[in-house]
GUBASE-308464 format. One record per residue: residue in one letter; x, z, y of N, C-alpha, C in turn. Coordinates in steps of 0.1 Angstrom, whole numbers, plus 5000, padded with zeros to 4 digits. Atoms other than C-alpha are relative to their C-alpha. Example, Ala and Ser with C-alpha at 12.3 -4.5 7.8 and 13.67 -1.06 7.14 Angstrom:
// GUBASE-308464
A500950004988512350784955500950005012 S499150004989513750714989499250085011 
//
This chain:
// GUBASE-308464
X500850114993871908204293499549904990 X500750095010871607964263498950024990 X500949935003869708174248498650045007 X501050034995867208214272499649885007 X500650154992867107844284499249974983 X500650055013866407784243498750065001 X501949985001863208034242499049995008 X501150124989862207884273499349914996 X500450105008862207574259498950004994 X501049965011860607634229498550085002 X501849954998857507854247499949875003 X500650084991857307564270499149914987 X500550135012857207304238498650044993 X501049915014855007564211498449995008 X501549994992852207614242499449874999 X500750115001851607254251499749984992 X500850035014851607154216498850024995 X501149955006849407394204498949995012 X501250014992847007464238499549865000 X500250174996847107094250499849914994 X500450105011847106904220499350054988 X500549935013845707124191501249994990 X499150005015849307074169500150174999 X500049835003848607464160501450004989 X498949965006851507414133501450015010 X498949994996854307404162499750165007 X500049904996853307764165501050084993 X499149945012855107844130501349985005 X498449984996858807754146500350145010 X499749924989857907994172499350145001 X500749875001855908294162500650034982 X499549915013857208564131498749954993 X501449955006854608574103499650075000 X500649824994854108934107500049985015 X499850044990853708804141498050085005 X501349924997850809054161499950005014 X500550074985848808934192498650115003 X501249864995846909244213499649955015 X500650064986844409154244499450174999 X500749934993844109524259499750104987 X500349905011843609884237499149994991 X501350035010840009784225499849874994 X500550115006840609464216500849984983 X499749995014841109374178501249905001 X498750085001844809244170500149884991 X499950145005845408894161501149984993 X498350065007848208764135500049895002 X499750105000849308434133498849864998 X500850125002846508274118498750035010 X500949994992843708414133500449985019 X499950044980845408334171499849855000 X500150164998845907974159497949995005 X501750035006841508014147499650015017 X500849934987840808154186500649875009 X499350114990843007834203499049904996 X500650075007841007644175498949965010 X501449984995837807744192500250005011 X500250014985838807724231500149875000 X499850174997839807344224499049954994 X501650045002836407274208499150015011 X500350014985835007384239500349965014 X499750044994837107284260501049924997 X499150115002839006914248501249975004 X499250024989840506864278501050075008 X498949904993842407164282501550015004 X498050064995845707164303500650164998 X499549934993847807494305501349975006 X498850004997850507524329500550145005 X499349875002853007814326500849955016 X499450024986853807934364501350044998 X498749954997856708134357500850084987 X499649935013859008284325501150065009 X498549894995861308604334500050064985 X499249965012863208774306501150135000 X499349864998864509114299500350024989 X499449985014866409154267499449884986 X500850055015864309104238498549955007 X501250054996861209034258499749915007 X500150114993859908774280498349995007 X501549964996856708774301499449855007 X500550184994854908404309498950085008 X501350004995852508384336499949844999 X501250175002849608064331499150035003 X501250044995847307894342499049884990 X500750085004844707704326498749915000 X501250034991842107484330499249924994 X500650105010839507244311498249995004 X501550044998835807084312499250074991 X501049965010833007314290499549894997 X500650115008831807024269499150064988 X500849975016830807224239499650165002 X500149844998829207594231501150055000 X498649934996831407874241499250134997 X500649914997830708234236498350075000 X501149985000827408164223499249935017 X500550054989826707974260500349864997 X500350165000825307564259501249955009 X499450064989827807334277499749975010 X500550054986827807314309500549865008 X499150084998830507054316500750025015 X499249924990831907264344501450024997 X498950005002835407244350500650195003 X499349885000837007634344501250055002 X498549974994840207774359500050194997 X500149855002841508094342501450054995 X499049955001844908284349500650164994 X499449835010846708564329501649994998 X498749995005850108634315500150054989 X499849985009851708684283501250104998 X498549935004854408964270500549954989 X499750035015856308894241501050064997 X498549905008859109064218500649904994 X499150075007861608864204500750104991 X499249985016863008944167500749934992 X499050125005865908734165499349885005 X500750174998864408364167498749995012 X501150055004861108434162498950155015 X500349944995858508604185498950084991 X500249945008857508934170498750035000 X500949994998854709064189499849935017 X500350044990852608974219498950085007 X501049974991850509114246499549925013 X500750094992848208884268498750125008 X501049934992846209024301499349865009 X500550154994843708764320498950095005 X501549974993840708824344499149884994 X500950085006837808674326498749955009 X501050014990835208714354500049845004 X499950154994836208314369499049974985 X500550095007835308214334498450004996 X501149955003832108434327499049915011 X501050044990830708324363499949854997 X499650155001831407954356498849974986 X501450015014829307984319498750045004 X501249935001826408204334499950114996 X499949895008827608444316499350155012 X500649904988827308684345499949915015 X501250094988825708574382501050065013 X500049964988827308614418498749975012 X501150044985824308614444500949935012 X499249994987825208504478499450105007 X499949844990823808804489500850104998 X498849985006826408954468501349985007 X499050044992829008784486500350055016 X499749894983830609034516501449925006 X499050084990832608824543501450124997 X498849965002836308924536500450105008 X499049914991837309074570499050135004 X501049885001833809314568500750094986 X499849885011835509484536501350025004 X498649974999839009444549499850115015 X499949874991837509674581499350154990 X500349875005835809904556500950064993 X498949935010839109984536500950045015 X499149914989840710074570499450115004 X500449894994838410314575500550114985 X499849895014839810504538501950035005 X498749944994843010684552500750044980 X499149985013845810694523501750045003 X498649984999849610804518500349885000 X499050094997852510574518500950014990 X499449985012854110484485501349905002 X499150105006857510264479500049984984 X499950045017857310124443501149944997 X498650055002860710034430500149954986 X499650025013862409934400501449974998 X498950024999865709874388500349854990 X499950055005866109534380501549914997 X498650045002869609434363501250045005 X499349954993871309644385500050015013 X499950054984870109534417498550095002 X501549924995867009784429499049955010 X501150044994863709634442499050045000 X501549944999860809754457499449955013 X500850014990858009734481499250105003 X500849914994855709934503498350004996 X501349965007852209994484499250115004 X500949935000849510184497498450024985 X501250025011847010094466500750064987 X499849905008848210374446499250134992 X501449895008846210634422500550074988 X500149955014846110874395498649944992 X501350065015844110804366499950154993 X500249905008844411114343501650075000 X498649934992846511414347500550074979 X499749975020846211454300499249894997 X498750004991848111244300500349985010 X499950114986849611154332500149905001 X499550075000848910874340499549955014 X500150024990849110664373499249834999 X499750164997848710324389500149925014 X499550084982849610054418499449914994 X500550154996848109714430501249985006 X499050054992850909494435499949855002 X500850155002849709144449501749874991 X499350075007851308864429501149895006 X499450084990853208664459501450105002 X498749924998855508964461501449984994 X499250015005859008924458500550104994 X499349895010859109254437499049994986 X501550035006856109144416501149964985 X499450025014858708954390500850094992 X499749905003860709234383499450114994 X500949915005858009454379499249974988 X501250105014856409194349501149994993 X498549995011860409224332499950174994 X499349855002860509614338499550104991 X500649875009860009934312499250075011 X500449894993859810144343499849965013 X499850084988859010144379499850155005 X499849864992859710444410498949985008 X501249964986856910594433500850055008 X499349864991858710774463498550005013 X501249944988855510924486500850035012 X499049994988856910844519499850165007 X499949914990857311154542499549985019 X500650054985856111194577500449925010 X499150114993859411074591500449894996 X499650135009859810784570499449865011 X500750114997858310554591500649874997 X499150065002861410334594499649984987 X500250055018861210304554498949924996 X501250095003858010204554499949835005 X499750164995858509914577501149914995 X499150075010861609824557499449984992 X500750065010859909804525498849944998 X501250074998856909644541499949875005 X498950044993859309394553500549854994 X499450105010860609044534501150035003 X498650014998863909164542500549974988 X499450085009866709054520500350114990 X500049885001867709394512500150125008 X501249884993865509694513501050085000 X499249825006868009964501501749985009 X498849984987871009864531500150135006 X499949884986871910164545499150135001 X501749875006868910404524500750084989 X499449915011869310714510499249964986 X500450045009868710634476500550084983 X499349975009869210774441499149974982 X501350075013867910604404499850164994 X500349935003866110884387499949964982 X499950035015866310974344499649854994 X500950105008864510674336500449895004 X499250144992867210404362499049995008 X501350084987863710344388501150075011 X499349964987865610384421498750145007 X501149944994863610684438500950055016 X499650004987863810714474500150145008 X500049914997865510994494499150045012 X500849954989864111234517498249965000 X501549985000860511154506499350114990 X500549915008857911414498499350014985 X500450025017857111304461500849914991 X499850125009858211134437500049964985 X500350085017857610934399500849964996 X499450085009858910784372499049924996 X501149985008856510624353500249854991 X499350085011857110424319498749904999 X500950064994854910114328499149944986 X500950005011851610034300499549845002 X501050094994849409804314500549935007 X500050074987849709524332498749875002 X501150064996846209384347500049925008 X500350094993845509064361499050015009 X501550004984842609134395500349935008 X499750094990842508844414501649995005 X498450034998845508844435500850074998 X498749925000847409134424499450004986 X499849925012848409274392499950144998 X500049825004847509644382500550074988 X499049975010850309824369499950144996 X499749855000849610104350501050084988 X499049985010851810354330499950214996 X500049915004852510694320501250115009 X498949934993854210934340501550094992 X498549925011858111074324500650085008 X499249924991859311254358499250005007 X501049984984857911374388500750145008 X499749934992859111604418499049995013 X500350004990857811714448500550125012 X499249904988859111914481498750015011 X501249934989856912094510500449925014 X500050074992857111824532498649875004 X501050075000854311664550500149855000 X499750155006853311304540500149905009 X499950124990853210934559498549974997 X501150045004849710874564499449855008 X500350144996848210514568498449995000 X501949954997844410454584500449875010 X499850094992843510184601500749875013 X498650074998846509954600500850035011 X499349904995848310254615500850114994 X499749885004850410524607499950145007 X500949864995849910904613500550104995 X499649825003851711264611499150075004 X500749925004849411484599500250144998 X500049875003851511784594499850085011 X500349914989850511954629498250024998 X501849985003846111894616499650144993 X500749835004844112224610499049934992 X501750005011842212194575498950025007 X501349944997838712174580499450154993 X500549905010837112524562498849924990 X500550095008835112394533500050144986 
//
């Protein structure tokens, strides 16, 4: 615990300093020198000095910059900050004139600890708030589609019924996730939308791994449990952690491992993606969800096609 109240601490101190005030040297108490800062596969890796050169250049454009750090969780050697930040465009940015528009732009940080000192880092953020705010790119208001017109057009796209889990410290947490997908089958890889309010959300921004179980037809019960703020989901559920510790859920017709990569900031959720390490499935039909309903499907006659 002293241990992680101290590198609490110390982010809390190193950020302000450096974002808030420009002291870029209270970065050196708290970053390695071989210290390596990655934004996303295509972006070019930052060391030490060149991350200080890029803070350099957002506090030239923006003076007045505040960040405040919403939340620090901590899993061994790592540590995952979410922030918020915020400031006036006074100066060029990006090659765009000042506008003197006040900008709000949230992301989160991974980090590795190596003894003290923090080794490497990975940072994800949605840039879109900031781009629209410079000109950079344009929303129309014709552009702009009334909320509960796209929230009826996603009811009309019929989907399974996933529980996403994890095993966090010993204690197993999950929630009920329809916004589920493959991505690529070389290699496997998946993903979930998990909105950021969720109380399985922190867990999942500490964890290596996280479980898919593809509910089953009779799952319904399950679904409404893990769809649920109960206190705990896994009371009285068949249950069993799979190679990798992710809790995977019994009696459903699929299920994942998946060793988690990515994790994307989209508006209100985070998109978690990862690499699949396990997978099973049984000849049992699925739980299907359509128009904030559910639906057994194993008695439907394919169309021919």
């Amino acid at each position: 615990m002293t241990k992680t109240l101290d590198r609490t601490v110390r982010i809390r101190s190193a950020w302000r300093a450096a974002w808030d005030h420009g002291r870029f040297e209270a970065l050196d108490g708290l970053l390695s020198p071989r210290y390596v800062r990655r934004r996303g596969p295509a972006a070019t890796a930052q060391d030490r000095d060149t991350f200080k050169d890029s803070i350099r250049a957002v506090r030239l454009a923006f003076p007045d910059l505040r960040t405040e750090i919403e939340e620090i969780v901590e899993d061994g050697d790592r540590i995952a900050v979410r922030w918020r930040s915020t400031g006036h465009h006074t100066a060029p940015f990006l090659g765009v004139p000042p506008t003197g528009r006040l900008v709000e732009v949230a992301g989160a940080t991974f980090s590795r600890f190596d003894g003290p000192e923090v080794a490497e880092e990975w940072v994800t953020w949605d840039p879109r708030q900031l781009l629209e705010v410079l000109g950079v790119i344009t929303t129309t208001k014709e552009a702009a589609v009334d909320a509960d017109l796209v929230r009826g057009v996603h009811r009309k796209f019929i989907t399974g019924v996933t529980v996403v889990t994890t095993d966090d410290g010993g204690t197993p947490k999950g929630l009920a996730v329809n916004a589920f997908s493959s991505i690529s089958l070389d290699p496997p890889m998946v993903l979930v939308c998990v909105q950021n309010s969720s109380s399985t959300h922190p867990a999942l921004h500490r964890a290596s791994h996280l479980g898919i179980s593809i509910l089953a037809a009779d799952q319904l019960d399950v679904a409404r449990t893990f769809a649920s703020k109960a206190e705990d989901k896994f009371a009285g559920l068949a249950w069993t952690p799979g190679p990798h510790g992710a809790p995977l859920i019994g009696g459903s017709c699929a299920q994942l491992e998946v060793e988690i990569g990515e994790r994307l900031q989209a508006g209100s959720h985070t998109v978690f993606t990862g690499r699949v390490v396990s997978a099973r499935h049984d000849d049992l039909a699925p739980l299907v969800y359509s128009g904030g309903g559910f639906f057994d499907i194993s008695q439907t006659a394919p169309l021919p096609w």
